[in-house]
C-alpha positions as CSV (number, residue, x, y, z in Angstrom):
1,X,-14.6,-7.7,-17.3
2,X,-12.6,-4.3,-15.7
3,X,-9.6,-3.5,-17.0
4,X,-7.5,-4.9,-13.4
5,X,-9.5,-7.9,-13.3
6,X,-8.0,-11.7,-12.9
7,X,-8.5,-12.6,-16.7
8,X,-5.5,-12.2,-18.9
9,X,-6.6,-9.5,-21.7
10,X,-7.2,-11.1,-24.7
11,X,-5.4,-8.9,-27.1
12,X,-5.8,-10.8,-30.1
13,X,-9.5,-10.0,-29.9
14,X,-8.9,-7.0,-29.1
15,X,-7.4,-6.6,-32.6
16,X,-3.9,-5.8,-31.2
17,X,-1.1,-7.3,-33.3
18,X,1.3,-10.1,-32.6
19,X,0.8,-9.9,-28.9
20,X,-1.0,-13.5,-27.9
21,X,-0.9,-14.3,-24.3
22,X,2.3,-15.7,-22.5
23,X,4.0,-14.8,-25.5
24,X,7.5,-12.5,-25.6
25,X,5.7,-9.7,-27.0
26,X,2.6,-9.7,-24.7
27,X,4.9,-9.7,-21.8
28,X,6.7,-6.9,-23.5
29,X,3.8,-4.4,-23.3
30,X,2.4,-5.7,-20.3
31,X,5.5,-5.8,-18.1
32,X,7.2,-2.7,-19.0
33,X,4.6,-0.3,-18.9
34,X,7.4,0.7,-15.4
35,X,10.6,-0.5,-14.5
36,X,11.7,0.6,-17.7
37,X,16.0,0.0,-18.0
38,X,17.2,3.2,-17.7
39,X,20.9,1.5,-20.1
40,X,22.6,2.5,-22.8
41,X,20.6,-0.1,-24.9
42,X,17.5,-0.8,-23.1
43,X,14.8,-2.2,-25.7
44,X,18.3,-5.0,-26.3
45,X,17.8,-5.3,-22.6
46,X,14.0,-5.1,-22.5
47,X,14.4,-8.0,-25.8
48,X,16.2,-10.6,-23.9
49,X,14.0,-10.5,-20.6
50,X,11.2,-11.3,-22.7
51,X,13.0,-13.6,-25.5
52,X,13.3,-11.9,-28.1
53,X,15.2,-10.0,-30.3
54,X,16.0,-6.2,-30.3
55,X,15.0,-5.5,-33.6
56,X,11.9,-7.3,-32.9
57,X,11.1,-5.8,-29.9
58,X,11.6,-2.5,-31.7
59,X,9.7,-3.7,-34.5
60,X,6.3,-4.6,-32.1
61,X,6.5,-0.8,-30.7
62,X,6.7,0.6,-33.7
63,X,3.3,-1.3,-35.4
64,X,1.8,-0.6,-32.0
65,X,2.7,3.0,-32.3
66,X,1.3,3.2,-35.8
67,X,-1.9,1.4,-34.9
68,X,-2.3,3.5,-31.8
69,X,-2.1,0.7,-29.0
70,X,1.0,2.4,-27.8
71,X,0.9,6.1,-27.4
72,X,4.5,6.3,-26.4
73,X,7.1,5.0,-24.6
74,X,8.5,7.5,-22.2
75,X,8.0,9.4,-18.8
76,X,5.0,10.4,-17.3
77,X,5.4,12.8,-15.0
78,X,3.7,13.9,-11.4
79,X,0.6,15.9,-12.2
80,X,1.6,19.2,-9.4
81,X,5.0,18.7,-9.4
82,X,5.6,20.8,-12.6
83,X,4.3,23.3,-13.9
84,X,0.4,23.9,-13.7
85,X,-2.6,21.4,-14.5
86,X,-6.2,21.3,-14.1
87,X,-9.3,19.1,-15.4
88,X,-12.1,21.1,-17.1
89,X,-15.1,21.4,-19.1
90,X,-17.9,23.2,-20.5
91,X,-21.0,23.4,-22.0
92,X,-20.9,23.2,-26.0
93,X,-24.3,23.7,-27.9
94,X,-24.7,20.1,-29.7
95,X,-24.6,22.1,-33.3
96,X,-21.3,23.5,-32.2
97,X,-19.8,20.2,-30.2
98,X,-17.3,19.6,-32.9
99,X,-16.5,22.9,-34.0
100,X,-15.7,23.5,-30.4
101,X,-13.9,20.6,-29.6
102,X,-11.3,21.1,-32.6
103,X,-10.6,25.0,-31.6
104,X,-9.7,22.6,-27.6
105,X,-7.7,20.2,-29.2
106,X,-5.9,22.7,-31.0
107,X,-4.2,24.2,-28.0
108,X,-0.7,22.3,-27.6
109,X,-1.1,22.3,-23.9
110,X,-4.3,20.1,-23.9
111,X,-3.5,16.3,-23.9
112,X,-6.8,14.9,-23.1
113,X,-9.9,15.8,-24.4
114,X,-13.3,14.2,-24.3
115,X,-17.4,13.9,-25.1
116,X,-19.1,12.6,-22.2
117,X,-22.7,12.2,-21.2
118,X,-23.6,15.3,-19.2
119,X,-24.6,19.0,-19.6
120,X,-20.9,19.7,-19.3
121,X,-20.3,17.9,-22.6
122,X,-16.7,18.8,-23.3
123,X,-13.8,17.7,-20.7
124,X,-10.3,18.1,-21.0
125,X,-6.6,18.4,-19.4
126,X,-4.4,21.3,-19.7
127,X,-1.3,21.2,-18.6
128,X,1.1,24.4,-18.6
129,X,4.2,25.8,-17.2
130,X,2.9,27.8,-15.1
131,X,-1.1,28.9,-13.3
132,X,-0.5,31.7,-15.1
133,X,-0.2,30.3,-18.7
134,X,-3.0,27.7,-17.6
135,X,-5.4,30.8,-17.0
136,X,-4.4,32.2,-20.5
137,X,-5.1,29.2,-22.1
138,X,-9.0,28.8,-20.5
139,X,-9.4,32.8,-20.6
140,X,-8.9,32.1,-24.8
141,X,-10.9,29.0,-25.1
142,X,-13.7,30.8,-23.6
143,X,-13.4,34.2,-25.9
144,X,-13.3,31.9,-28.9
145,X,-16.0,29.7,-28.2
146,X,-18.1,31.9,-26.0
147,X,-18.9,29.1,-23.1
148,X,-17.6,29.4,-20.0
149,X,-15.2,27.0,-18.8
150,X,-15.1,25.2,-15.2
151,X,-11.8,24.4,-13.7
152,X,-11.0,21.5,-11.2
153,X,-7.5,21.6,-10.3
154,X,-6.3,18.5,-8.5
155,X,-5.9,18.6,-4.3
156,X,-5.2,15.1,-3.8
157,X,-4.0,12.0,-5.6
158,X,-5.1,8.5,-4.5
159,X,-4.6,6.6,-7.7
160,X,-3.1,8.1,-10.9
161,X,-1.7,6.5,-14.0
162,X,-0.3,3.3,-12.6
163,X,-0.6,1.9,-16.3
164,X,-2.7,-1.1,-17.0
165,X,-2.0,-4.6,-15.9
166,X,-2.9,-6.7,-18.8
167,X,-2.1,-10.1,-16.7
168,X,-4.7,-9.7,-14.0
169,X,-4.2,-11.6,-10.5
170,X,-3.1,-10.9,-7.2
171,X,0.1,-8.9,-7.7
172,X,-1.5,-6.1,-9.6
173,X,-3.8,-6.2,-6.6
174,X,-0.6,-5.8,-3.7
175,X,0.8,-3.3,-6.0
176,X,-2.3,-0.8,-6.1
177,X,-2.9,-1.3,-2.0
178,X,0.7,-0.3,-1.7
179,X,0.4,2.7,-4.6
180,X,-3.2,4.2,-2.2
181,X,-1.4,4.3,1.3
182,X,-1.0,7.1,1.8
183,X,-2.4,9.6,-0.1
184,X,-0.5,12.7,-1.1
185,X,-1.1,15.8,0.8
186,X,-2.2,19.1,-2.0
187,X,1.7,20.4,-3.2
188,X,1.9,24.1,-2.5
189,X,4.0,25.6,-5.5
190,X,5.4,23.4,-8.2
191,X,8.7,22.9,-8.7
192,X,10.8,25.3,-11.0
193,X,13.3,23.1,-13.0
194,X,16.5,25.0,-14.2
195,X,17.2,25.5,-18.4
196,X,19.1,22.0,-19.2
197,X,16.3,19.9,-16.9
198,X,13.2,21.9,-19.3
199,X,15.3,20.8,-22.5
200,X,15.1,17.6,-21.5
201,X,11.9,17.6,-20.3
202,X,10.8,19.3,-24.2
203,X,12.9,17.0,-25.9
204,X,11.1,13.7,-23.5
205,X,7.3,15.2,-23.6
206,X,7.3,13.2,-27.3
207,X,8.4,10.0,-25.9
208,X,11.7,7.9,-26.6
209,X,12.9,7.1,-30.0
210,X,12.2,4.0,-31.2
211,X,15.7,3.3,-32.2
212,X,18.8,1.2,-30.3
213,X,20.3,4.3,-27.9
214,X,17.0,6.0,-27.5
215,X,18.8,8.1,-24.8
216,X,21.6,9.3,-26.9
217,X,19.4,10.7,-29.4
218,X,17.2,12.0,-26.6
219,X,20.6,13.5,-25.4
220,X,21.3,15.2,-28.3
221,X,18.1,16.7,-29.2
222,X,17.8,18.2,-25.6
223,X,22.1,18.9,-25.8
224,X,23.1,17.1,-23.1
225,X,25.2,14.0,-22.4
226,X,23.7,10.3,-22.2
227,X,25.0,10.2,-19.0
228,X,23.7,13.2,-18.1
229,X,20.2,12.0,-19.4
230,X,20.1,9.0,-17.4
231,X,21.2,11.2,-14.1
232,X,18.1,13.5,-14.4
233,X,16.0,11.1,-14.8
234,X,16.6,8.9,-12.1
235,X,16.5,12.1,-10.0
236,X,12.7,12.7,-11.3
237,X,12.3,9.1,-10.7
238,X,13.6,9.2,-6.9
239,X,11.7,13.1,-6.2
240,X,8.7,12.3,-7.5
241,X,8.7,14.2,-10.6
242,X,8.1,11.6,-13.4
243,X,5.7,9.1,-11.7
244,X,6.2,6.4,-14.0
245,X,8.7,5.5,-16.8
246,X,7.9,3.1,-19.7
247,X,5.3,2.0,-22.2
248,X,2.4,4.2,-22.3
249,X,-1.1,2.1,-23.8
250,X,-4.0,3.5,-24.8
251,X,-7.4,1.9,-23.2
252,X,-9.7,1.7,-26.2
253,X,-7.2,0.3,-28.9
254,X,-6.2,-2.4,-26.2
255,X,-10.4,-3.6,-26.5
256,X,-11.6,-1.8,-23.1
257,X,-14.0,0.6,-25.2
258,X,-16.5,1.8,-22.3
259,X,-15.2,4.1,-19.7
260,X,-16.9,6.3,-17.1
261,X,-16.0,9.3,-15.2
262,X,-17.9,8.2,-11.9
263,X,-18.0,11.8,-9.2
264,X,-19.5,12.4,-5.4
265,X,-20.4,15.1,-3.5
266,X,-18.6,13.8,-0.3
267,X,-18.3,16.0,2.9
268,X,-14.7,17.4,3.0
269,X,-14.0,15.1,6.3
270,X,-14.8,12.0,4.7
271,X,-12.9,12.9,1.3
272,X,-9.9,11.3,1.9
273,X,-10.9,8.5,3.8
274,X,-13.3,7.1,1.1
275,X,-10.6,7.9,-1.6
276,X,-8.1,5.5,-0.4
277,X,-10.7,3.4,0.0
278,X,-11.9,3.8,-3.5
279,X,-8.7,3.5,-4.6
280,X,-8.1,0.1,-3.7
281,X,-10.2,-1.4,-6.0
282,X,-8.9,-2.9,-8.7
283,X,-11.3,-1.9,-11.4
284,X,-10.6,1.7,-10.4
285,X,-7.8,3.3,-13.0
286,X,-7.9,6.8,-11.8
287,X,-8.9,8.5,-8.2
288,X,-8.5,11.6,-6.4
289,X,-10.1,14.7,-5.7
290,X,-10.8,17.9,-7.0
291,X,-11.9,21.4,-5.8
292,X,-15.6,22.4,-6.2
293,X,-17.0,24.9,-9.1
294,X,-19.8,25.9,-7.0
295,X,-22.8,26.7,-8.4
296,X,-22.4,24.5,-11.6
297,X,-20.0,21.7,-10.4
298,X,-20.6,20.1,-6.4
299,X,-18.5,17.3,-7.0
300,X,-15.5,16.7,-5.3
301,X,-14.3,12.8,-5.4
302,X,-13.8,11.2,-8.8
303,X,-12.7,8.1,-10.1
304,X,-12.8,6.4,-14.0
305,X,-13.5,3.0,-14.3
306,X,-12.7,1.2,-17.8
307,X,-14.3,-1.8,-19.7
308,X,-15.2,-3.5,-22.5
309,X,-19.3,-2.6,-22.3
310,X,-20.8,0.3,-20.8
311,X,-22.7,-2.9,-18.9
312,X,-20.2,-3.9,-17.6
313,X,-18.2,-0.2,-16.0
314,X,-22.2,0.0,-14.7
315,X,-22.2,-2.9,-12.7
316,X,-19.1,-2.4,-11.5
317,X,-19.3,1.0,-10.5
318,X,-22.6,0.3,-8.8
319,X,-21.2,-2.9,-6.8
320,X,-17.7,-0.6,-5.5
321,X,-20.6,2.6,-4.3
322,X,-23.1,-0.4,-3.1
323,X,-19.9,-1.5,-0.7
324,X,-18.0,1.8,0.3
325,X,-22.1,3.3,0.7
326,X,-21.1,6.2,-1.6
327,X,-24.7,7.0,-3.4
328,X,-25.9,7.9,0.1
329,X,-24.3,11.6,-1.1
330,X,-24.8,13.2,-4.7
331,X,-23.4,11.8,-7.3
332,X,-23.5,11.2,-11.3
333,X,-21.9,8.7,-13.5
334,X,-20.5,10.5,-17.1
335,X,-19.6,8.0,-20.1
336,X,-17.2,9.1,-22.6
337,X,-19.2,9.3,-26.2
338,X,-16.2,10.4,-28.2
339,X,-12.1,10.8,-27.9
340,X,-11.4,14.3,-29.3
341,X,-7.8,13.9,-28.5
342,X,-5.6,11.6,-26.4
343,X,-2.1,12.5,-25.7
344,X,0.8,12.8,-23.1
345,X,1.3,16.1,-21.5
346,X,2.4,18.7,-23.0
347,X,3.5,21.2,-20.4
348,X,6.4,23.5,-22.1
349,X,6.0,24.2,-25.3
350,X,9.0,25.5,-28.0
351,X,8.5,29.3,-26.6
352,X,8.9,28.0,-23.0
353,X,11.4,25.6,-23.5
């Protein structure tokens, strides 16, 4: 079963507590996951829509924060729009893998960072605030570990972080056609934000508070108003900064424990075209395109498809390329072996903020 299929998820199998199906608490981490109240009192508000009360909405965030179901509940902002953020790898000698691996998950700026199946054996997302920090922190990763690093910055989103619709059925399906068309043209520069918006941002990176006025405290820790909370981040919300605002799960703890990072080699005239099309199918979490890191890399269209057997992201994957005729070009199909770290972005740090 993919992760957007028609089946309600099964969370109590999946080993995720108190949230059976139909229940308040299920429709709290399925439904909020966007649209999340920007009030005063929003988990109160959040509580009574799904009938229940705050303390026990509260209380079923913070077990799933402890368990690692939720990773946060917060903003997750436009990849391009800030700062500076690419998708890499390298190489790691398999008696080095995990020393490696530690000395990238040590960098603050790298919120994602994987084992897959491939001679490229290390992948993971840096985010920064600005190219040039970015190229400081891959220029350091490869002095330290001596492998050279391959970089793959974005140039155009089709299908990124939409969160995952534990329901299943035809809405999730009109939401994701109306989320692919169109696709967003490569951003030239990333926006600059002025000192109160990067406090805010800082103080936000972590995710709300799990406590009645999340947005006060956030308020004070960044040393602004509430009001004045709520006013930039509806502006985010509205330019495109923050792309979604709410409860942020993580795919393994919620039972879907394969994934792959599926990639072709599509002529540059076709890119696009196929991408929206790829898109568009609901087992498909993640798309877009990257740039090329000719010789070692020729890939340019990617997309990760999640489930709960590496049978099942295999049939799935080779049914979507069987319809769209993708394996008529290049291609490879990496599975994730081991999550190194998982995190939100990180892209100013205490120095920059």
């Amino acid at each position: 079963m993919s992760c957007h299929g028609a089946r309600i998820v099964d969370l109590a199998a999946a080993g995720v507590p108190g949230a059976a199906a139909g229940s308040g608490t299920f429709r709290l981490l399925n439904e909020y996951q966007r649209a999340f109240p920007l009030v005063s009192r929003p988990f109160a508000a959040i509580a009574a829509e799904c009938g229940l009360g705050e303390d026990e909405a509260l209380d079923a965030l913070r077990a799933w924060q402890a368990s690692g179901v939720v990773s946060r509940v917060g903003a997750v902002f436009a990849p391009r729009r800030i700062g500076a953020s690419a998708l890499a790898a390298l190489a790691a000698p398999a008696e080095r893998l995990e020393e490696i691996a530690a000395r990238v998950s040590g960098v603050a700026e790298v919120n994602h960072n994987y084992q897959r199946e491939h001679a490229y054996n290390l992948w993971f997302v840096v985010t920064a605030a600005s190219p040039g920090r970015l190229r400081e922190i891959v220029a350091g990763i490869e002095h330290d570990t001596g492998c050279p690093v391959i970089v793959l910055p974005l140039e155009e989103e089709f299908h990124i972080d939409l969160g995952f619709d534990l329901a299943g059925g035809g809405a999730a399906r009109a939401a994701r056609q109306e989320s692919v068309a169109p696709a967003q043209p490569p951003a030239e520069e990333a926006c600059a934000l002025p000192g109160l918006e990067r406090a805010l941002m800082r103080a936000l990176q972590e995710g709300l508070p799990l406590e009645s006025r999340p947005f006060d405290a956030l308020g004070r820790k960044a040393g602004i108003s509430e009001g004045m909370v709520f006013e930039l981040i509806e502006r985010w919300l509205a330019d495109g900064i923050v792309k979604r605002f709410g409860i942020v799960v993580r795919h393994h703890e919620l039972g879907f424990r394969a994934n792959a990072m599926c990639v072709w080699d599509v002529p540059d005239e076709e890119v696009s075209r196929l991408g929206r099309l790829l898109a568009a199918e609901p087992a498909v979490t993640l798309c877009y395109r990257r740039r090329r890191a000719l010789p070692g890399w020729r890939y340019n269209l990617f997309c990760m498809i999640h489930g709960r057997s590496r049978e099942a992201v295999s049939a799935t994957r080779d049914d979507i390329a069987g319809r769209l005729g993708l394996d008529r070009w290049a291609h490879e199909v990496l599975f994730s072996c081991r999550r190194f770290k998982q995190q939100g972005a990180c892209y100013l740090t205490d120095a920059d903020a």
